[in-house]
C-alpha positions as CSV (number, residue, x, y, z in Angstrom):
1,X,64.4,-43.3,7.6
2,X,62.5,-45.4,5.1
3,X,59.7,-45.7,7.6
4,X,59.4,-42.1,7.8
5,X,59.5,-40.9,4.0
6,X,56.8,-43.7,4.1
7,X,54.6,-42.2,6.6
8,X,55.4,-38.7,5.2
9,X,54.4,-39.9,1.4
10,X,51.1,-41.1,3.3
11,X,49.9,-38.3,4.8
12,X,50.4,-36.2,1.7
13,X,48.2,-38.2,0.1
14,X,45.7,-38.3,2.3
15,X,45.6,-35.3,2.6
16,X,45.3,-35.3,-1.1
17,X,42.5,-37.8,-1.2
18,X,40.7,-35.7,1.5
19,X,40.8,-32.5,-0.2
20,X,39.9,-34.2,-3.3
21,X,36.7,-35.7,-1.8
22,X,36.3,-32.8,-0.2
23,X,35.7,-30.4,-3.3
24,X,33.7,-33.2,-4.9
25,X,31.2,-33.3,-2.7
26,X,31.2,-29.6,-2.3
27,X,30.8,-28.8,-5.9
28,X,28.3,-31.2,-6.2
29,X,25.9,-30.0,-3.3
30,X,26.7,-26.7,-4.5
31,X,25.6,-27.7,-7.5
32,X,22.2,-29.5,-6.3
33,X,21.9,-26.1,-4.6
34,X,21.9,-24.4,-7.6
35,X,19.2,-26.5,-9.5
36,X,16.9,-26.6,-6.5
37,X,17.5,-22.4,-6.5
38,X,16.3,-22.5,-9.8
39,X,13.5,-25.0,-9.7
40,X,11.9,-23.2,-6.7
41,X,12.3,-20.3,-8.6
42,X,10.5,-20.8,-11.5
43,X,7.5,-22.4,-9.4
44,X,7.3,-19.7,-7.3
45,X,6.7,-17.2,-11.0
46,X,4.0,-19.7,-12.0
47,X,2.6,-19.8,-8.4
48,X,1.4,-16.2,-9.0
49,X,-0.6,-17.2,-12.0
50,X,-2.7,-14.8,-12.9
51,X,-1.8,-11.0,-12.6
52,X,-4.1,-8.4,-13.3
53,X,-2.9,-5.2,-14.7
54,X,-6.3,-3.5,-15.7
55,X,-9.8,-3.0,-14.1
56,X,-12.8,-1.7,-16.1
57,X,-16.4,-0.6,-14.8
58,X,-19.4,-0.9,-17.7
59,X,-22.7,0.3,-17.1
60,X,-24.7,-1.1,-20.2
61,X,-28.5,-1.2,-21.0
62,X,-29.2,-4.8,-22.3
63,X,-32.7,-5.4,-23.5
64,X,-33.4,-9.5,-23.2
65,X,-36.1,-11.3,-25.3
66,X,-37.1,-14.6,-24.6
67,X,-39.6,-16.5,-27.3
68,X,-41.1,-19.3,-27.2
69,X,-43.6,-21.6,-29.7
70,X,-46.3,-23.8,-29.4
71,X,-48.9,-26.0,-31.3
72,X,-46.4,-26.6,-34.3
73,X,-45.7,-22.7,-33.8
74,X,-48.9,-21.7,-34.8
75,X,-49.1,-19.5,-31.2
76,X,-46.2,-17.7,-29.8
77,X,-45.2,-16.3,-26.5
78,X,-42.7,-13.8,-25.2
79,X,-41.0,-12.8,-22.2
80,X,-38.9,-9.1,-22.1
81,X,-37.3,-7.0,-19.9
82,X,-34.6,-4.0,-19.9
83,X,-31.3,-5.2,-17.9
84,X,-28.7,-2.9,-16.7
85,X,-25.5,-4.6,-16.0
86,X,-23.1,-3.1,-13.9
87,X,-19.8,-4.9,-14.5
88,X,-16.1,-4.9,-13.6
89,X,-13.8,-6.8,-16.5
90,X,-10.1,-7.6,-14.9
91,X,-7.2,-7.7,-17.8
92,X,-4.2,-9.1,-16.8
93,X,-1.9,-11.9,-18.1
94,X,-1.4,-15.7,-16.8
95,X,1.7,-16.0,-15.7
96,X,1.7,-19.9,-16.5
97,X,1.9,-19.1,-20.4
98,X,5.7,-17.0,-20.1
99,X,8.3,-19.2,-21.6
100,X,11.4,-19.5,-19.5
101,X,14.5,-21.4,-18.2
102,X,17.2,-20.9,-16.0
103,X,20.6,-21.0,-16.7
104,X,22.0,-22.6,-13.8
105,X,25.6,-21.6,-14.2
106,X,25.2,-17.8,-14.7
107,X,22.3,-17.7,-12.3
108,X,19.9,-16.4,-14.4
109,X,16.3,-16.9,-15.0
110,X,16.2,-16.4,-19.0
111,X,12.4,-14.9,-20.4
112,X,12.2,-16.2,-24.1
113,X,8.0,-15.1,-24.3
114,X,5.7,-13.0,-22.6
115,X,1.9,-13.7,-22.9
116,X,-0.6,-11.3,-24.7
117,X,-3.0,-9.6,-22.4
118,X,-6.0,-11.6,-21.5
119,X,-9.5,-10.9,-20.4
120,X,-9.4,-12.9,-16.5
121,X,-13.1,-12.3,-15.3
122,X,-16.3,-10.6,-15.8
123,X,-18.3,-9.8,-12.4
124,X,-21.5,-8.7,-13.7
125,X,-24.4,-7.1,-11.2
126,X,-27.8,-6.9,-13.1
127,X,-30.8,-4.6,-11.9
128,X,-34.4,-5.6,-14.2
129,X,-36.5,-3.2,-15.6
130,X,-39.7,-3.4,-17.4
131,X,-40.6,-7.3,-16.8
132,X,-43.4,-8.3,-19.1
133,X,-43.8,-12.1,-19.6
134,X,-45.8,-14.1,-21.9
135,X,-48.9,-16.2,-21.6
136,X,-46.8,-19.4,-20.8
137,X,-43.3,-18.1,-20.7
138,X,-42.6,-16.4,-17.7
139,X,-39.6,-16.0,-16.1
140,X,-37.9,-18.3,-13.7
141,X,-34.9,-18.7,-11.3
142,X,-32.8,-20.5,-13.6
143,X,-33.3,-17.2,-15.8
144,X,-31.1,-15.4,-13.6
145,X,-27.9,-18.1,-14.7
146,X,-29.1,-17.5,-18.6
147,X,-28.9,-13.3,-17.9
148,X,-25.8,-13.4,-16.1
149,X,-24.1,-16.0,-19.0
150,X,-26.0,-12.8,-21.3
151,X,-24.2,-10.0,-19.8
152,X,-20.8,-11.8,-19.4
153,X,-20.7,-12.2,-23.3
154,X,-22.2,-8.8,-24.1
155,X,-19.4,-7.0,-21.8
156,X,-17.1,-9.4,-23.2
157,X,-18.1,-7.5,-26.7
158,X,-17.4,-4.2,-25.9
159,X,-13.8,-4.8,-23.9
160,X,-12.3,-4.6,-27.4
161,X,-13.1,-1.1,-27.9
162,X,-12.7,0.1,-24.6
163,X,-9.2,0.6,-24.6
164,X,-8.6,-1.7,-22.2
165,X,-6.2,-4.3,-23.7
166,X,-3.8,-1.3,-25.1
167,X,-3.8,-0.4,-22.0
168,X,-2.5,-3.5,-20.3
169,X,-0.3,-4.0,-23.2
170,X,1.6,-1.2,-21.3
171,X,1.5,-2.6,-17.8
172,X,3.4,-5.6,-19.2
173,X,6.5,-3.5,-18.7
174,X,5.5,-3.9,-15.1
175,X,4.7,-7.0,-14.6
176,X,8.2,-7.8,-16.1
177,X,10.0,-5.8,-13.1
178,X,7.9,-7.6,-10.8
179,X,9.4,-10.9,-12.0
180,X,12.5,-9.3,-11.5
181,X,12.4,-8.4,-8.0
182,X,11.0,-11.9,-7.7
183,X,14.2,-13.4,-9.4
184,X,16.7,-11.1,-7.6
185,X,15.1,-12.6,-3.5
186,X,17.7,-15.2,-4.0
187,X,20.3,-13.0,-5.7
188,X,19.9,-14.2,-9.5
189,X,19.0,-12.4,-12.6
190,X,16.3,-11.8,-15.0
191,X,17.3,-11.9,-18.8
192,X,14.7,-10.5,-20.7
193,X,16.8,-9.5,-23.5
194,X,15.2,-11.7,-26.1
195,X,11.5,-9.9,-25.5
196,X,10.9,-7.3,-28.0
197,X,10.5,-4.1,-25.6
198,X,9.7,-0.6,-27.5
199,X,12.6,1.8,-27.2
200,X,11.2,4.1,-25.3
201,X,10.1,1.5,-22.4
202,X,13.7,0.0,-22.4
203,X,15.4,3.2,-21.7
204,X,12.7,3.3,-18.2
205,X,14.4,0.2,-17.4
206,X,17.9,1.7,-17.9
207,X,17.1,4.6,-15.8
C-alpha cells in the first residue's frame, strides 16, 4: 500500500515539475518572442528612412559672374552668363530622427517625437544663356560642378517662402498613420499620444 501512495505521490510531482518547466520555458520564449517582435519592429520604421511628403518644381533665372585678377590686380577679367535652373526640391522627414520605444508587455510601439520637416534633395537641370567670357577666364568643365553647387543653394533660398515646409508640416499627420499600419502587420499598437497633434487633425484620426 505504501509502495503505491509512493508511486502515486511521484507522479504528482512530476507532473508538477513537468508543468512547471513547462510554463517556464514557455513564458520565457514567449517572452524572447516578444522583444525580437519589437526589435524588428522598430528597424524595420528606421529602415524607411527618409519619407518624402512634398515635391516642388522652380524655374529661376540665375545670372553667374565669375572675376578674376591679375598682375597684383591691376587687370581684371570676367566671365558671365544667364542660367535658368529647372529644379525639383523633395520635403519630407528622416524617419531615423522619431524618438521611440516599445513597450514590450502592452505591445505597443510608444512615439515620444516626431521630426520637423526637412529639405531631402535638390535636383537641379541648368540651360546657359548669354555666355560671354573674359580675356583669361573662360569657362571650363569643372564650372558645371561650381553652377550646379550655385543653383542647389539659390533654390535652397527660396524653399522657405514657397510654402513648402507648411505644407509638409501637414502631411506629417500622414506619415504617422503610415507608421501605424506598419506597427499593426504584427498586431501591435502605435501610441502617439504624447505628440502634440492640432485638434482638428486628431478628430481625422478618431473618425
Amino acid at each position: 500500500m505504501d509502495n503505491l501512495l509512493d508511486i502515486f505521490l511521484g507522479l504528482i510531482l512530476g507532473a508538477i515539475a513537468t508543468y512547471w518547466v513547462y510554463t517556464f520555458f514557455r513564458k520565457k520564449q514567449s517572452k524572447e518572442l516578444t522583444s525580437h517582435q519589437s526589435t524588428v519592429l522598430l528597424e524595420k520604421i528606421k529602415t524607411v528612412c527618409k519619407l518624402i511628403s512634398v515635391e516642388g518644381d522652380f524655374a529661376e533665372i540665375y545670372k553667374y559672374e565669375n572675376t578674376k585678377e591679375r598682375f597684383m590686380s591691376l587687370i581684371s577679367s570676367k566671365k558671365k552668363a544667364l542660367v535658368v535652373i529647372n529644379a525639383k526640391a523633395q520635403i519630407g522627414y528622416d524617419l531615423q530622427k522619431i524618438l521611440m520605444h516599445s513597450d514590450n508587455e502592452k505591445k505597443k510601439i510608444v512615439l515620444t517625437n516626431f521630426p520637423e520637416p526637412e529639405i531631402l534633395s535638390i535636383e537641379p537641370e541648368l540651360e546657359f544663356y548669354d555666355i560671354k567670357n573674359g580675356f583669361f577666364n573662360s569657362f571650363k568643365p569643372d564650372d558645371l560642378t561650381v553652377l550646379n553647387q550655385e543653383a542647389k543653394k539659390h533654390i535652397r533660398e527660396k524653399i522657405p517662402e514657397s510654402g513648402l515646409m507648411e505644407t509638409a508640416k501637414k502631411e506629417a499627420l500622414q506619415t504617422v498613420l503610415l507608421i501605424e499600419k506598419i506597427v499593426e502587420t504584427i498586431g501591435w499598437q502605435l501610441d502617439y499620444t504624447a505628440l502634440e497633434i492640432p485638434e482638428a487633425e486628431k478628430k481625422k484620426l478618431i473618425d
